[in-house]
N, C-alpha and C positions, 0 to 999 in steps of 0.2 A: 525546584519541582515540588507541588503538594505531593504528600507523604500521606496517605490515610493511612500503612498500615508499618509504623517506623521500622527501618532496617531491613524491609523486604521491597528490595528495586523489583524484583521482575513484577508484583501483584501493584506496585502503585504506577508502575510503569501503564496497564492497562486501565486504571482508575483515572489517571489523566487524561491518557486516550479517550477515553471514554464523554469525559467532559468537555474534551477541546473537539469532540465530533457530533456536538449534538444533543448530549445527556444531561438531565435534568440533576442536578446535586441532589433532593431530597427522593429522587429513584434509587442513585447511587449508594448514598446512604442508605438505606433500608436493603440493597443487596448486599451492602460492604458490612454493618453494624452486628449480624449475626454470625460473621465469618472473624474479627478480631483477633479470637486466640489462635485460630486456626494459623493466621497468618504467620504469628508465632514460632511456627513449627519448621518454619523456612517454605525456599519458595517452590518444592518439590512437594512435599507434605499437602495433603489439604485440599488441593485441586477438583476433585469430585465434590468438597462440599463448596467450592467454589460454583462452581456451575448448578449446583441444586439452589443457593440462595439466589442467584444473577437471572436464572428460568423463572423463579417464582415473581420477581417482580417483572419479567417481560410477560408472561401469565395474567399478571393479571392485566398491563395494558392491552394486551390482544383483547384479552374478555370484556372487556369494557371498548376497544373499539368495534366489537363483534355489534355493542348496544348502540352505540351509535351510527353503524350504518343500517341498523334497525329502524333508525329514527329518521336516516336520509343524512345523516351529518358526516358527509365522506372525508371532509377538508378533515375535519379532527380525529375522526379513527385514521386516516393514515399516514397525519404526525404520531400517532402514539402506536403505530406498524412500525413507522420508521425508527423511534426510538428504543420500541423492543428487538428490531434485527440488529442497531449495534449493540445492545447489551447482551444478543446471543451471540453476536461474532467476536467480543472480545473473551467472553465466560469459554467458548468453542474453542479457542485459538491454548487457552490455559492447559486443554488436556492432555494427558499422555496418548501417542498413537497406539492405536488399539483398545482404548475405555472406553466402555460400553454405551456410552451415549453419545458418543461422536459422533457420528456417521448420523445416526438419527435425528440430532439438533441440527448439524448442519443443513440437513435436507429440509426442513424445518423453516431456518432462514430463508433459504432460499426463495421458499413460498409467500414468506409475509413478504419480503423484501420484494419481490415480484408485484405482490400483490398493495404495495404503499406506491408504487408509482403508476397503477392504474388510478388509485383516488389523487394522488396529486402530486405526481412529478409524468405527464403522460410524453413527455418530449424524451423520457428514458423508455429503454426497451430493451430485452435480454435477446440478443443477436451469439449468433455461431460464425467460427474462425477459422475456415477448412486448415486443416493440419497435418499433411502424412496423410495416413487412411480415418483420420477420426476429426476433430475440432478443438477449440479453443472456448472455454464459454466467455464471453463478454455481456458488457451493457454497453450499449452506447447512445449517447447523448445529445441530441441536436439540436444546437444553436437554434436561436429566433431568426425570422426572416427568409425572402428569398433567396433564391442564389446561391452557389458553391460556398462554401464555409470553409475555414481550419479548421483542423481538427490534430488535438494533443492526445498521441496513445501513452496510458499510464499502466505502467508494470510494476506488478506487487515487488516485496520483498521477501524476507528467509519464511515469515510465520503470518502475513497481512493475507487479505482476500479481496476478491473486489466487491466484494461487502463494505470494507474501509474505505475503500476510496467514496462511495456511495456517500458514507455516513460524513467525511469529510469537507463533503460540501462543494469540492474542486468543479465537480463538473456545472454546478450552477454559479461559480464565479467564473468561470470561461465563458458559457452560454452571455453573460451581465457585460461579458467584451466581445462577442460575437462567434466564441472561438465552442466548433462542437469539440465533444468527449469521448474514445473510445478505450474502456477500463475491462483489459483483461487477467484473467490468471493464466497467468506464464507456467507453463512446465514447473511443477516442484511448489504451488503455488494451491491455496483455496480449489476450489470445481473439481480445477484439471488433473490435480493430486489426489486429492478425496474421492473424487467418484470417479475418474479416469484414469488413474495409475499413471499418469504422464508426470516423470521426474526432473530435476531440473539439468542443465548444460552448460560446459565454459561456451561456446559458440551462440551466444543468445541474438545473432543477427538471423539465426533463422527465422524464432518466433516474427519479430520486428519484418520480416519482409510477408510474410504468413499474413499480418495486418495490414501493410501498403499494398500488398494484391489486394484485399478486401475492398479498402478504402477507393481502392481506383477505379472499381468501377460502381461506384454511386456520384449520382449527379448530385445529389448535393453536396459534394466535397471537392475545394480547392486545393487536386493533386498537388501545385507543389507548395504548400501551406501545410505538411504532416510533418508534425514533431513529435516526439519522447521525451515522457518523463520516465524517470522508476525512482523510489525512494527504499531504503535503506538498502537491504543486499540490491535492490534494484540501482543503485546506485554504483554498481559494480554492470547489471545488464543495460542497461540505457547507454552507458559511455561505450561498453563493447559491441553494442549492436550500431550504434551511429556511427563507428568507424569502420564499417564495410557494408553498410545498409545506406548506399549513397543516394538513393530517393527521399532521405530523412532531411528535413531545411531544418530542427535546430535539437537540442539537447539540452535535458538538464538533471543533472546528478542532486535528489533532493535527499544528501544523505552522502558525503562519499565514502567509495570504497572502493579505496584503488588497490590494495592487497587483503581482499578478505581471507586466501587461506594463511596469510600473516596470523590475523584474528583466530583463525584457528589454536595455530601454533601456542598463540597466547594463552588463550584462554583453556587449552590442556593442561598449563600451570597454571590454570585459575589466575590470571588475569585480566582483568576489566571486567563488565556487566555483562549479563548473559540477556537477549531477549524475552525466552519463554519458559517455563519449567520443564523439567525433563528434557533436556536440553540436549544432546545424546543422540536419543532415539529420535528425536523430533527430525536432528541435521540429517541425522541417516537415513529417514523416510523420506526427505525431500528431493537426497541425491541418487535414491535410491542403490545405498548400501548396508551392506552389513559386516561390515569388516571394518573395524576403526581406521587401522592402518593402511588398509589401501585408499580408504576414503580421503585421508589425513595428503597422502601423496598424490590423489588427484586434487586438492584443494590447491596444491602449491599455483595449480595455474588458473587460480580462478583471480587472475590479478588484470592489472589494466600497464603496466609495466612494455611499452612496444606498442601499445595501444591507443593511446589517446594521443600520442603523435599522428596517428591517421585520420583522425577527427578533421574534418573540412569544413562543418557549418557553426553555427554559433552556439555555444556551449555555458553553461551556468552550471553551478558548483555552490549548492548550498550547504552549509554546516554550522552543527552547533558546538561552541567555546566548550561548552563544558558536557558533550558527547561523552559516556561513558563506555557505549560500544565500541565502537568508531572514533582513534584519534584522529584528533582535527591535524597532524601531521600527514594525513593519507588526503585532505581537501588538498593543501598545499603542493603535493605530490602530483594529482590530477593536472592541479592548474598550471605548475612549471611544466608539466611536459604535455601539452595542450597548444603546443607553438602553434601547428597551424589550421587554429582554430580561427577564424574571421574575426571573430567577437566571443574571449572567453571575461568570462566575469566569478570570482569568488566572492560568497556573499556571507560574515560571518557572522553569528548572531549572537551577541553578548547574553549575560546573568542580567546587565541594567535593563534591558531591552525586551528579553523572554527570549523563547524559542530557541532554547540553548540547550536543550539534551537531545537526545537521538531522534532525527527526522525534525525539531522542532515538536516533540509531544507534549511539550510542559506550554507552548503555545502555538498552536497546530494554524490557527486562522492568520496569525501574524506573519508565521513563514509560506503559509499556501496562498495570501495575497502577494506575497512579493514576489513569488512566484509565476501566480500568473501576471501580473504587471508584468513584466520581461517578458514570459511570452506573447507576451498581446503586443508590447511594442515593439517586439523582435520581428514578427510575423508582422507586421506595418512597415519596418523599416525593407524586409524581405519583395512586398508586394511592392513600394514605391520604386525601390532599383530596378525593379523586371521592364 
């Protein structure tokens, strides 16, 4: 994995994210080169001057796409919208919960990000997910063409937003196979966390049917062509939601996690890699607690253990060899007890190759192609049987 910033995984961890979604090296550079020593300090330390340098260069792309749709040049101010909503949604994701500029960047995002697919992604749109008494924010994504479409709903992970998935590109390499996009934040997630208090749950087949109501009744969707993805902790909801969400035709763990309160347990003894700084208080806002200990004891069943034995459709299980969150002993786990699965497939991704640490972030386009390849020719295989 590039390293800009040596011996701090969590701060290059979002630096490569960053580049394998979009980001320009000499943007990144100019946000990362004033932050150096900071990084220094470890990956808790420093965060606030994280985001003051990572704003400044999205600042300035806004203000200069501000001049260019002065000029009528909408194509180029919103590539350089889109490139500053990932550089706020990784800078945003770094902070402790409750720093003063959270909430406000966030909301922030949201708006350019909104506002880059009116200049040039317009087949994207920000749609609501009735939910309980409130909703789900999503975007969703529609395929070219007439006629009911697939469509692959993709669910965040512990710290992602559907900001990421945006910046990742997935939904226009679906669209490029025919397949639409629907990319929410799940309970405990980007929006729904942020601005909605909704935190996250071991039962994540509610959200997952929450979305197949949605989906059902739009005609341009080939009811039974809806899959899930989720990557990283989503790799823990996508496999337990497709094993009792039996409207769902395929699955894919982009990331597995078949025992994350395992990872828990670990990582109280400080072992493996942590995702995000401040690491702690971030878990506890997501599950919304505040008690280590009780937290600690409800993690134990955030596992897939009894679970992916009930999986009926076809199932993919992607992982990186050299995952430092996530051992790749929990992919293998997924896929022995995946018996009756129709079609499971584990897919690992070597150091020769790339896309070998968490989610594929050290090469994000390598593993989100092969990804959707499987699903494009899964949902092929799915519609010739019918």
């Amino acid at each position: 994995m590039f390293e800009y910033f040596p011996g701090n995984y969590v701060w290059n961890l979002s630096v490569v994210a960053t580049l394998n979604s979009g980001g320009l090296i000499d943007e990144v550079d100019r946000a990362c080169r004033p932050i150096r020593d900071a990084a220094q300090r470890g990956e808790d330390a420093g965060t606030a001057e994280f985001l003051a340098a990572w704003k400044a260069v999205a600042q300035q792309l806004e203000d200069s796409a501000r001049e260019d749709i002065a000029r009528g040049h909408r194509r180029t101010a919103g590539q350089k919208l889109q490139r500053a909503a990932n550089y706020l949604a990784q800078a945003e994701r770094m902070q402790a919960h409750g720093s003063a500029e959270r909430i406000a960047t966030y909301r922030h995002l949201l708006d350019i990000q909104v506002e880059s697919f009116e200049l040039i992604d317009p087949a994207t749109k920000r749609v609501e997910i009735p939910f309980r008494d409130v909703s789900l924010p999503a975007y969703f994504s529609q395929a070219p063409g007439d006629g009911p479409k697939p469509v692959l709903i993709m669910f965040n992970g512990l710290d992602s937003t559907k900001e990421h998935m945006v910046s990742s590109g997935t939904h226009h390499e679906l669209a490029a196979r025919g397949i639409s996009t629907l990319m929410v934040d799940c309970p405990g997630s980007g929006e729904a966390l942020r601005l909605r208090d909704l935190h996250s749950q071991i039962d994540t087949e509610e959200w997952a049917a929450a979305c197949v109501d949605w989906l059902e009744v739009r005609d341009d969707v080939d009811t039974g062509l809806i899959g899930l993805v989720g990557w990283s902790l989503g790799g823990y909801y996508a496999p337990r939601a497709a094993a009792f969400e039996k409207r769902l035709a395929l699955v894919v763990a982009w990331g597995a996690n078949h025992d994350w309160g395992a990872v828990q347990r670990a990582r109280v003894k400080r072992e493996g890699e942590r995702p995000v700084p401040h690491y702690w208080d971030h878990v506890l806002w997501v599950w919304g607690y505040d008690d280590m200990d009780a937290f600690l004891d409800m993690a134990d069943g955030v596992n897939l253990e009894g679970v992916v034995e009930q999986i009926t459709v076809p199932f993919l299980i992607a992982h990186g060899e050299n995952d430092r969150q996530i051992p790749l002993a929990m992919a293998h786990r997924s896929y022995e007890q995946a018996v009756n699965s129709p079609k499971r497939e584990l897919r690992i991704f070597s150091p020769d190759e790339g896309g070998t640490e968490h989610i594929g972030l050290d090469h994000l386009p390598w593993c989100r192609d092969f990804i959707c390849d499987w699903v494009a020719d899964t949902f092929a295989e799915i519609r010739a049987a019918r």
